[in-house]
LUMGUVO-30466 format. One record per residue (C-alpha): residue number from 1; residue in one letter; x, y negated, z. Coordinates in Angstrom, 1 decimal. Layout:
N
  pos  code       u       v       w
  NUM     A       X       Y       Z
...
//
This chain:
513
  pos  code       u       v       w
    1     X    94.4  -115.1   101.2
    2     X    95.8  -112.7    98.6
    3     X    94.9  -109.0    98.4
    4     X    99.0  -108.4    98.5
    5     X    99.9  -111.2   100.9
    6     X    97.4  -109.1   103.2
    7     X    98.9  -106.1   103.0
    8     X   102.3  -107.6   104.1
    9     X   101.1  -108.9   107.3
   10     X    98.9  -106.6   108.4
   11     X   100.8  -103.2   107.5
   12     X   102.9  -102.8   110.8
   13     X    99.7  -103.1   112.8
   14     X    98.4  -100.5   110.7
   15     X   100.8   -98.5   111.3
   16     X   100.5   -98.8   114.7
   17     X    97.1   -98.3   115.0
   18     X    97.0   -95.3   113.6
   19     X    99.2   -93.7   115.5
   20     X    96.3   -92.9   118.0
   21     X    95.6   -90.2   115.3
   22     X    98.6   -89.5   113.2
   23     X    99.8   -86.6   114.9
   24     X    96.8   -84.6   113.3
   25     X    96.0   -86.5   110.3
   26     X    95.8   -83.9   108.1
   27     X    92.5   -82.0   110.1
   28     X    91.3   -85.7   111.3
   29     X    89.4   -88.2   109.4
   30     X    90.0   -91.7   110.8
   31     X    87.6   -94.4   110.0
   32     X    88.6   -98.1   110.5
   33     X    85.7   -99.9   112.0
   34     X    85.0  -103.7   112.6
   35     X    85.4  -103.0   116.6
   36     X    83.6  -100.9   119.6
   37     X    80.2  -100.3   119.7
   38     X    78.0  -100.8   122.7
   39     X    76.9   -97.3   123.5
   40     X    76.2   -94.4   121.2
   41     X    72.7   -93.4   122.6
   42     X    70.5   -93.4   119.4
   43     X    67.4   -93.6   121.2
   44     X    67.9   -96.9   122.8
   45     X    70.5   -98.1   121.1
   46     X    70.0   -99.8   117.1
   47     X    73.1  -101.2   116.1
   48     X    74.6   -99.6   112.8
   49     X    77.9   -99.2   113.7
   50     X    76.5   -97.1   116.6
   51     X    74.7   -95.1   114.2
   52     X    77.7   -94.4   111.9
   53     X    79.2   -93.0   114.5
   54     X    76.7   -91.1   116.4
   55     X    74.5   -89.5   113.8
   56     X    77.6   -87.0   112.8
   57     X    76.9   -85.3   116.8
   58     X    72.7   -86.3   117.0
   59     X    70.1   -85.4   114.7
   60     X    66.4   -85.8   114.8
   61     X    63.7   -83.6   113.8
   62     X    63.4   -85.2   110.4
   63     X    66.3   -86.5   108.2
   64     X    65.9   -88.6   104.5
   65     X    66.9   -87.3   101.8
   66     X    68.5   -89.3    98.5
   67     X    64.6   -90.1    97.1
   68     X    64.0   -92.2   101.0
   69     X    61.9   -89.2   101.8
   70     X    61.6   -87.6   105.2
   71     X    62.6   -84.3   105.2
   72     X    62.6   -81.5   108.2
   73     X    66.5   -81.4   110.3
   74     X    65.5   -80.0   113.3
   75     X    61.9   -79.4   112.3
   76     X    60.9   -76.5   110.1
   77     X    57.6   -77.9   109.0
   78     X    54.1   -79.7   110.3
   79     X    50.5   -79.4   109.6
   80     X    48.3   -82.8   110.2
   81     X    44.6   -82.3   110.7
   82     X    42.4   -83.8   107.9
   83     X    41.8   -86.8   109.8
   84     X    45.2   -87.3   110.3
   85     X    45.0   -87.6   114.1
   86     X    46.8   -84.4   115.6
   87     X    50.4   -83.6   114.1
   88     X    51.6   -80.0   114.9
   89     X    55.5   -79.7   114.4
   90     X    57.2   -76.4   114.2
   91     X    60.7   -76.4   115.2
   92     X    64.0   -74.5   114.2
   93     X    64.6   -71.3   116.7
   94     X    68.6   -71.6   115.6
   95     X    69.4   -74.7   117.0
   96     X    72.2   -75.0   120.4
   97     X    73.2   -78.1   121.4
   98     X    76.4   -78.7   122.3
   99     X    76.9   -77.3   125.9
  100     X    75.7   -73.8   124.0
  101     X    72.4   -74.1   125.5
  102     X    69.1   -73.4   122.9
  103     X    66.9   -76.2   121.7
  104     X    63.5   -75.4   122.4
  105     X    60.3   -77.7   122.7
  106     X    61.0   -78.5   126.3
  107     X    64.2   -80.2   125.0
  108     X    61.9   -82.3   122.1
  109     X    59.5   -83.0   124.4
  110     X    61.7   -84.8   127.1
  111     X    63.3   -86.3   124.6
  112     X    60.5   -88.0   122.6
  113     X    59.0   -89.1   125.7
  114     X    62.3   -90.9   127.1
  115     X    61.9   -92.4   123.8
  116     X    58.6   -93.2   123.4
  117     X    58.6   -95.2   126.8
  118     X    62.3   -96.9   126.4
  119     X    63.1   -96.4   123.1
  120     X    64.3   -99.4   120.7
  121     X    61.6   -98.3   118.3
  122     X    59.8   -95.7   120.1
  123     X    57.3   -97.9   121.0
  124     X    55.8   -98.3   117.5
  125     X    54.9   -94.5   117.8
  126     X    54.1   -94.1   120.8
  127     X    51.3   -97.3   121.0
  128     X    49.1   -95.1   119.2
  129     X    50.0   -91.7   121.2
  130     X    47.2   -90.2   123.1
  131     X    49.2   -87.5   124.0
  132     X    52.1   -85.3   123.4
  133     X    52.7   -81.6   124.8
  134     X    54.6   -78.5   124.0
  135     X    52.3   -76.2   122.7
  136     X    54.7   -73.5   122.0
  137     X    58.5   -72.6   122.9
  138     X    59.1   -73.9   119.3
  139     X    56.0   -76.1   118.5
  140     X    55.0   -79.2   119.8
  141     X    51.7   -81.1   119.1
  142     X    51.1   -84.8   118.9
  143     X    47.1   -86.4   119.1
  144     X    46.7   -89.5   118.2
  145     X    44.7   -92.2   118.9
  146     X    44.3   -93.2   115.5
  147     X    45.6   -92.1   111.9
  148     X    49.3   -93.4   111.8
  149     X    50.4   -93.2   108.5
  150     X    54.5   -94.2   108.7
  151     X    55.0   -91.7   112.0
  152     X    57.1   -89.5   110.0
  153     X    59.9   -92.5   108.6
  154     X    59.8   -93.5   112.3
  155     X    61.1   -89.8   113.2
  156     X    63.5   -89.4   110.0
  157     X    65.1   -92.9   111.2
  158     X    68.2   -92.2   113.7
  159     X    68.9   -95.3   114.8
  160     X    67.1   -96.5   117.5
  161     X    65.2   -93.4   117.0
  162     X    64.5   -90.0   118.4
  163     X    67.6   -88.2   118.6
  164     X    66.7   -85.0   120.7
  165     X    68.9   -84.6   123.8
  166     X    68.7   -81.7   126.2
  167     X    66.1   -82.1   128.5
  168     X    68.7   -82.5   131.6
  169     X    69.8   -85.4   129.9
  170     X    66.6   -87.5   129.3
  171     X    64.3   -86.9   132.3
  172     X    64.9   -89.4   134.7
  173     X    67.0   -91.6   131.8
  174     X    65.6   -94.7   131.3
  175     X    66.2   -97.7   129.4
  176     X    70.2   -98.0   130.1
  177     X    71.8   -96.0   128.0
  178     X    73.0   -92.7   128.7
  179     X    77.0   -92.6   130.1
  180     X    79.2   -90.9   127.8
  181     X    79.6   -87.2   129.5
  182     X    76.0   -86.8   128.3
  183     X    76.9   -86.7   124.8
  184     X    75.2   -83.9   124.2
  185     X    73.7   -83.6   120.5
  186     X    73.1   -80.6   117.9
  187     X    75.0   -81.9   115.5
  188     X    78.2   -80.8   113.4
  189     X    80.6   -82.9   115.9
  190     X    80.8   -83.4   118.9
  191     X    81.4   -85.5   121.6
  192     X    85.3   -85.3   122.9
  193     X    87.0   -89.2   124.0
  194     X    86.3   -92.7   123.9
  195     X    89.3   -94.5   124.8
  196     X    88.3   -98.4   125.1
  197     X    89.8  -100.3   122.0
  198     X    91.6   -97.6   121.1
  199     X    89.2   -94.7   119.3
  200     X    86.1   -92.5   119.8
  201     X    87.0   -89.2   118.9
  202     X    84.1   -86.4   117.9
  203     X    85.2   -82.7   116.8
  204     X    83.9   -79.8   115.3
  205     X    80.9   -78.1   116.6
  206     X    81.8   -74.4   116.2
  207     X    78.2   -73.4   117.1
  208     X    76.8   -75.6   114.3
  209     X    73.7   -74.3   112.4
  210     X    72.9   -76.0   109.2
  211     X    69.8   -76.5   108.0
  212     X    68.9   -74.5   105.3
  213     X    69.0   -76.1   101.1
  214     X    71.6   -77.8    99.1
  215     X    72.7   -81.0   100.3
  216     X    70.4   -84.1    99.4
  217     X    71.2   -87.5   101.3
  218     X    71.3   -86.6   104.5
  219     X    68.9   -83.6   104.0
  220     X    70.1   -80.1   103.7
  221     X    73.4   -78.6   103.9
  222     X    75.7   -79.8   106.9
  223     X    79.1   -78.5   107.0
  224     X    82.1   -79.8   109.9
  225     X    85.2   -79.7   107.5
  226     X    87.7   -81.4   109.8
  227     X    89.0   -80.7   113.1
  228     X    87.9   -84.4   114.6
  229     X    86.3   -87.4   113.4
  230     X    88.4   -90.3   114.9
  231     X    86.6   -93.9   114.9
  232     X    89.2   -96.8   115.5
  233     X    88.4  -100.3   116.4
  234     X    90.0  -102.4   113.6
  235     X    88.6  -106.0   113.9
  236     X    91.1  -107.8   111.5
  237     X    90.1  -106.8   107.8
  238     X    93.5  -107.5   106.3
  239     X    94.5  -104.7   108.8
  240     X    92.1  -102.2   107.7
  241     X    92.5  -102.5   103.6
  242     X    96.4  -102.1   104.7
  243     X    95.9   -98.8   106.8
  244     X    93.6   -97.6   103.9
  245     X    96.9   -98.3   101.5
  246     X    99.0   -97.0   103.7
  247     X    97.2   -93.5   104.3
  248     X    97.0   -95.0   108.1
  249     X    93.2   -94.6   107.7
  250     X    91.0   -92.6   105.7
  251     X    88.2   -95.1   105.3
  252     X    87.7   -98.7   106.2
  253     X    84.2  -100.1   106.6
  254     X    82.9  -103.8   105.9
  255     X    85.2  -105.3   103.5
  256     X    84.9  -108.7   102.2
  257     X    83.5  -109.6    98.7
  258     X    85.9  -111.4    97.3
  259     X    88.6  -108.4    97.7
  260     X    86.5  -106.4    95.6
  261     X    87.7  -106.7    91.9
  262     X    90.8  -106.1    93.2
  263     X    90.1  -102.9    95.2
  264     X    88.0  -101.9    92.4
  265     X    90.9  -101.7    90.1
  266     X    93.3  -100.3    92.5
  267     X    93.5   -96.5    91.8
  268     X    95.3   -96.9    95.4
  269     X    91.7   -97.1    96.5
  270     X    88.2   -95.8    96.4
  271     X    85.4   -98.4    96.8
  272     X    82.1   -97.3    98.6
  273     X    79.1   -99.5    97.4
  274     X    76.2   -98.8    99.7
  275     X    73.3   -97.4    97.8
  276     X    70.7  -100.0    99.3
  277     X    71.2  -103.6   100.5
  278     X    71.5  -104.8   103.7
  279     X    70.2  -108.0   104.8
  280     X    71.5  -110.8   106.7
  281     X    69.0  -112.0   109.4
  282     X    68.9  -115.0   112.0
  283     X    66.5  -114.3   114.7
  284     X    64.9  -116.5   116.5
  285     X    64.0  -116.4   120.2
  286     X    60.3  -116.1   121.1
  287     X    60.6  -115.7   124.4
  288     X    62.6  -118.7   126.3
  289     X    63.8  -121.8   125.1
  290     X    62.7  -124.7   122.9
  291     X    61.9  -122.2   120.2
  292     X    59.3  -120.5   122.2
  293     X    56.2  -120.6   120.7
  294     X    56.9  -123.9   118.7
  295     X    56.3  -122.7   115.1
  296     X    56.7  -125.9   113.8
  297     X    60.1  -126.1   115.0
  298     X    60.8  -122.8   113.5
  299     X    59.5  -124.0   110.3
  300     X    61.6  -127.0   110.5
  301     X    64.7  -124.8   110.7
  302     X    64.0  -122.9   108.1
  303     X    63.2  -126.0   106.1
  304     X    66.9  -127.1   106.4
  305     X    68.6  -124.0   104.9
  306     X    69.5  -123.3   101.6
  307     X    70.5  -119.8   101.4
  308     X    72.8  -119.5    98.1
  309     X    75.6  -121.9    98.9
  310     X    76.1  -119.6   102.0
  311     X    75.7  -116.4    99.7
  312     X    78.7  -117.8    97.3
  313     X    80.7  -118.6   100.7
  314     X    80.9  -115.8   102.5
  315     X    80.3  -112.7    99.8
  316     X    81.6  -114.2    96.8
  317     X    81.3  -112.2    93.7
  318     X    77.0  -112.5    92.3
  319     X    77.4  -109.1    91.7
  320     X    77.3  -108.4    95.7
  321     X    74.6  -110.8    96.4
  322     X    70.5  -111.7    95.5
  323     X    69.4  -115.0    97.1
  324     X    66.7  -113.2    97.5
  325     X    63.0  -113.9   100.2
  326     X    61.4  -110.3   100.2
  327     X    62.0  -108.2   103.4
  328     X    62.7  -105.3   100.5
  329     X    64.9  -105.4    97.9
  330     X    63.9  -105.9    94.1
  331     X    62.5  -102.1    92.6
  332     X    61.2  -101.3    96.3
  333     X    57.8  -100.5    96.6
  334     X    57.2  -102.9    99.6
  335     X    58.7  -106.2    97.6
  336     X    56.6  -109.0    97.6
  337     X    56.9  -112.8    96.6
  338     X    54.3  -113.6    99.7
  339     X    55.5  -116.5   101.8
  340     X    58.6  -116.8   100.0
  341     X    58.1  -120.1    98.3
  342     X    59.8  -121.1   101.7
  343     X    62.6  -118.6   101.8
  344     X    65.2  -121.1   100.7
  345     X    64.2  -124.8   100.8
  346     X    67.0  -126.8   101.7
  347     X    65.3  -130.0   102.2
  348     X    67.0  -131.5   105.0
  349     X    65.3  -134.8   105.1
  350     X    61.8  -132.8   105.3
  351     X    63.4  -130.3   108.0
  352     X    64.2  -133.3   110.3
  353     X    60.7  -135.4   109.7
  354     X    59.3  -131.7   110.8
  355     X    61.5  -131.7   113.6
  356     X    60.5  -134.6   115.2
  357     X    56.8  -134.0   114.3
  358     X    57.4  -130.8   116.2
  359     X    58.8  -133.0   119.0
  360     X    62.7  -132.0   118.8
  361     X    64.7  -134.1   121.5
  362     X    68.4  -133.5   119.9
  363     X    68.9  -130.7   122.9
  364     X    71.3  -127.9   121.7
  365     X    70.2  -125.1   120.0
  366     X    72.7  -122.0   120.9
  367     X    73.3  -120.5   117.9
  368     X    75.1  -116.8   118.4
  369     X    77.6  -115.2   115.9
  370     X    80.2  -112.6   115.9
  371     X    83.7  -112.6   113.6
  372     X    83.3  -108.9   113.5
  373     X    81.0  -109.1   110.5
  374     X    82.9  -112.4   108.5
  375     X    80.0  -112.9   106.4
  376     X    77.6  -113.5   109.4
  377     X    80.1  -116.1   110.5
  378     X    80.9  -117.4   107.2
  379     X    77.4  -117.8   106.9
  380     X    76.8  -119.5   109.7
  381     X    79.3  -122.4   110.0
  382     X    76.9  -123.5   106.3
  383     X    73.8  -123.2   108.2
  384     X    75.0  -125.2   111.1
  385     X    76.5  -128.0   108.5
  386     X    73.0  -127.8   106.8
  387     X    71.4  -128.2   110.4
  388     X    73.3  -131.0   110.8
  389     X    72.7  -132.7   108.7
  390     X    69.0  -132.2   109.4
  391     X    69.6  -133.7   112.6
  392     X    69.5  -130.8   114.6
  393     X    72.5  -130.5   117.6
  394     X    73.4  -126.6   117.0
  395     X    76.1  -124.9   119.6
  396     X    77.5  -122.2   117.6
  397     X    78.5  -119.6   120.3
  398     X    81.0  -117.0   118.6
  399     X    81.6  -113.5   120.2
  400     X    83.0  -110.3   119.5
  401     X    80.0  -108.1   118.1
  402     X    79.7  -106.2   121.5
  403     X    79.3  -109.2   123.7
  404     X    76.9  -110.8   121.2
  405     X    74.9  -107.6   121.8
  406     X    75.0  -107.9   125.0
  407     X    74.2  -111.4   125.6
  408     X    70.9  -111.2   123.0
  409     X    69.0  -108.8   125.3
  410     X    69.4  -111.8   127.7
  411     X    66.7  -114.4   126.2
  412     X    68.3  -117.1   128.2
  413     X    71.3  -116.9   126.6
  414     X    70.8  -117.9   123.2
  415     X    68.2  -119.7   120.5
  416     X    69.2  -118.2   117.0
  417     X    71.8  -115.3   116.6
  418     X    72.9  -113.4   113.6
  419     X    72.5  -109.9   112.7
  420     X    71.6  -107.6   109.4
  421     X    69.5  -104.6   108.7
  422     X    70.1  -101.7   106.2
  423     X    67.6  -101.0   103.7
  424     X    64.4   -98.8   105.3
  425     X    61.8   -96.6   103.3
  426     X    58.9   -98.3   105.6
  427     X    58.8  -102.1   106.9
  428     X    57.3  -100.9   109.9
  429     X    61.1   -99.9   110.6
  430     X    62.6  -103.5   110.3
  431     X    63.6  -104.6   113.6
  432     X    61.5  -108.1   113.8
  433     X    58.3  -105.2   113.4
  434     X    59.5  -104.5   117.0
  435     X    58.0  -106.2   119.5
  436     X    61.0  -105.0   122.4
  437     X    63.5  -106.3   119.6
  438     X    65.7  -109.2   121.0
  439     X    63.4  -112.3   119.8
  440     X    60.9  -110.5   121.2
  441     X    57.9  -111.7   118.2
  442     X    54.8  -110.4   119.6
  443     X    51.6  -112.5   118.9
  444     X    47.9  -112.0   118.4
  445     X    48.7  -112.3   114.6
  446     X    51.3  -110.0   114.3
  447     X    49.3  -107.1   116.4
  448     X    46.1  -107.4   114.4
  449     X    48.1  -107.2   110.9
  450     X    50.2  -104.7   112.2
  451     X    47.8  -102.3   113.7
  452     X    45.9  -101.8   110.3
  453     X    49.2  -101.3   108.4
  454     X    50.1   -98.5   110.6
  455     X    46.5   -97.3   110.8
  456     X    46.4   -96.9   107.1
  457     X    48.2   -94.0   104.8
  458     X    46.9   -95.4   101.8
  459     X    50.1   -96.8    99.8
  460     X    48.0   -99.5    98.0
  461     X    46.9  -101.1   101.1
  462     X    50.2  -100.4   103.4
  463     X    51.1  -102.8   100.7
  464     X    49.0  -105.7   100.5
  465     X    49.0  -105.5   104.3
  466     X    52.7  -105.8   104.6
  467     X    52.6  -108.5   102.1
  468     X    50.6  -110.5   104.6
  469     X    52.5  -109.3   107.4
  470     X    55.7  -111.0   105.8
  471     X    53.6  -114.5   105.0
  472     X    53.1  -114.6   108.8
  473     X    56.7  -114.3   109.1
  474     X    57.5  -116.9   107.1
  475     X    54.6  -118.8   108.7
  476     X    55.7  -118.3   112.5
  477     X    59.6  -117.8   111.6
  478     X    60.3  -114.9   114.0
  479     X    63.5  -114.2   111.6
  480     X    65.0  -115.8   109.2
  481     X    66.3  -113.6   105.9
  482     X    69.6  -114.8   104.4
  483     X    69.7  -112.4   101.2
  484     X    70.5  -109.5    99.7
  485     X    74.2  -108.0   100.2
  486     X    75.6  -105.6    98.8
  487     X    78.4  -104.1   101.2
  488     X    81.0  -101.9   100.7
  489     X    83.8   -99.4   102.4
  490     X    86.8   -98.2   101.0
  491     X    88.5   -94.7   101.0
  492     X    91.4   -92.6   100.5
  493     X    91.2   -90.9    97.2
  494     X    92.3   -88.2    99.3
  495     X    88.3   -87.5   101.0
  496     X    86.3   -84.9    98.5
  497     X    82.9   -84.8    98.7
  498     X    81.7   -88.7    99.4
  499     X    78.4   -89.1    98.1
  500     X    76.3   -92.2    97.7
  501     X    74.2   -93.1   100.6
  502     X    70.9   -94.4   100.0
  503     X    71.0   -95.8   103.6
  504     X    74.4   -98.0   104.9
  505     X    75.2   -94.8   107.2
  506     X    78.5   -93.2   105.5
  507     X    78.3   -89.2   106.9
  508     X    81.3   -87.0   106.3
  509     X    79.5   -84.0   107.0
  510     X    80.1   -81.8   103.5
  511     X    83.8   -84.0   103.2
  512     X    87.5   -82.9   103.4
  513     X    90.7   -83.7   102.3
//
């Protein structure tokens, strides 16, 4: 449909949309997003639009800068001993969270330990934790069991990752995640309302302390310029790039490809490129179902699909898409060719001679997708033509993106579901690297490969370990990569101060209108 045919029909629902907010527009930023997420607890919690959200009220001890390098938030510093097994972190003495109370160590320490044991990624830590105590009222000291050279990344990364929540909060928490009147962060917003598929309104923290230096990434200066942050569920994207015209909204995340040459050139407009890529992934399910532990079924899938007619389908422009096999993007330290002579095969009369090799019986495969993110589900009605035509019987289940969330921490529930990751400074960071992640990958292979790569600080061999580690993914097809995409968001002209984000996290920390 056309960009102005859009606007027609979706501008009264704009409209009306935004009147959850319009009554303080000028002091509010509202940001259209693709619908609700699931919770906004960072530590157990790793879907992105979560993150957006929730990173403007929790911070971490470490933060990344613009370079991808992990800098101090609510840390002032560390010493590591020389053999790299005991990490000693000092830790701001300005920091309040939210309900006014200090942040001291006992705070940290609950809070890494909640997420060490529960968390969606603490585990990758906390496996090589001997132990971890407060060894000062602003210190706390970390042995390991061995050198772990990425621990740092794994504490810059907020999502999924250690957001520090008072201690009342997170002892006795466990894996659920926490209700929403324990929003309690030490960020520049704050927690205020969550009105189901209405909005999630954070507002200024008065008590804010920034950390000290000039803004870099997400490192440095913080400053709270409006009143309230309001996030609106807008699942229709003809609706959002409307509001955005209309001044309904202020910004409008996930926007389809082939609107963007005429965004672009709409001074109505501002586009938003992400800095980094994300990257479209199918998992596949490890733990129940035909798929369990039959590798040569995997393989057989991923024989079938060719990943550059669905590229062209659902982003459209070249520009915004590399069919593309390395877990990192081109330029990236981490890139590597390894294993990906099978990235995009597309041979559907090998894929169903594998199949029945692997002893396939036609039973369906359920294959889960959401329409919240159109280019996982564009993508996905090609791959389940390509599978068919491979022979293979695919169910595609669609949901909304919460109930797909929801229904992949069940294993019985599904075979192969869509998702995507933003771009990470470490592969130890990508989801499939998790052994808790929904697909649940966890062999002998993996553990061996993955306990020297995080054993290891040397960058030279991190590397040619990871490049094995991603042959064994393309050998035992825990996930499938779809590509390269580059997303963007739109904005008012209105919003000064937008910088580039290296990571797919828009913050509006340092922003006003």
């Amino acid at each position: 449909m056309k960009l102005k045919t859009w606007m027609k029909s979706a501008l009264t629902a704009g409209a009306l949309l935004a009147l959850a907010g319009g009554a303080y527009a000028g002091d509010m930023l509202r940001y259209a997003t693709v619908g609700e997420p699931p919770s906004l607890d960072q530590q157990v919690v790793t879907s992105d639009l979560s993150t957006t959200i929730a990173h403007h009220m929790f911070e971490g001890l470490y933060t990344f800068n613009a370079s991808n390098a992990p800098v101090p938030l609510l840390a002032s510093g560390e010493t590591v001993s020389a053999d790299g097994k005991t990490i000693i972190i000092a830790l701001r003495d300005d920091v309040k969270f939210h309900n006014g109370q200090a942040m001291t160590s006992a705070d940290v320490l609950a809070s890494l330990k909640r997420w060490g044991e529960f968390g969606s990624r603490g585990s990758l830590i906390f496996d090589h934790v001997e132990n971890i105590q407060a060894s000062g009222d602003y210190e706390i000291t970390i042995k390991l069991k061995e050198p772990f050279g990425p621990w740092k990344n794994l504490m810059a990364f907020i999502n999924g990752g250690p957001a520090i929540y008072p201690a009342s909060v997170v002892e006795g928490a466990t894996k659920e995640p926490i209700s929403s009147d324990q929003y309690i962060g030490t960020g520049p917003y704050k927690f205020n309302a969550w009105e189901a598929n209405r909005f999630i309104e954070l507002v200024r923290f008065d008590g804010y302390k920034s950390p000290e230096g000039a803004a870099d990434g997400y490192g440095g200066k913080r400053v709270a310029d409006f009143d309230a942050l309001r996030f609106i569920p807008v699942p229709d994207v003809g609706t959002r790039v409307a509001g955005v015209r209309a001044g309904d909204y202020d910004y409008a995340e996930s926007i389809p490809g082939d609107l963007f040459a005429d965004l672009d050139a709409d001074s109505g407009v501002k586009t938003m490129l992400n800095g980094g890529p994300i990257f479209g992934l199918v998992f596949l399910n490890s733990s129940d179902g035909p798929l369990k532990e039959n590798f040569a079924l995997r393989r057989a899938i991923q024989m079938a699909i060719d990943k550059t007619p669905a590229l062209q389908v659902a982003i459209g422009p070249e520009g915004l898409w590399r069919a593309n096999g390395s877990f990192a993007p081109e330029g990236s330290v981490w890139a590597s060719k390894a294993g990906t002579e099978n990235y995009s095969r597309g041979d559907a009369e090998a894929a169903k001679t594998m199949a029945e090799e692997a002893g396939y019986d036609g039973k369906p495969i359920k294959f889960m997708v959401s329409t919240n993110y159109p280019f996982h589900y564009d993508s996905a009605i090609v791959y389940t033509k390509q599978l068919a035509q491979a022979g293979f019987n695919i169910d595609l289940q669609v949901y909304d993106w919460a109930t797909l969330i929801e229904k992949r921490a069940q294993p019985d529930q599904w075979d192969l579901f869509f998702t995507h990751h933003g771009f990470v400074p470490d592969p130890i960071l990508i989801s499939v690297m998790n052994d808790n992640y929904p697909g649940w990958w966890a062999t002998p292979e993996k553990k061996a490969l993955k306990d020297r790569f995080t054993a290891s600080s040397d960058p030279a061999e991190r590397q040619k370990i990871w490049a094995e580690l991603q042959s064994l993914i393309y050998e035992q097809v825990p996930t499938m990569k779809t590509g390269d995409v580059y997303t963007y968001n739109i904005a008012s002209p209105k919003l000064k101060g937008l910088g580039k984000q290296t990571l797919i996290w828009p913050s509006f920390w340092n922003v006003s209108k």
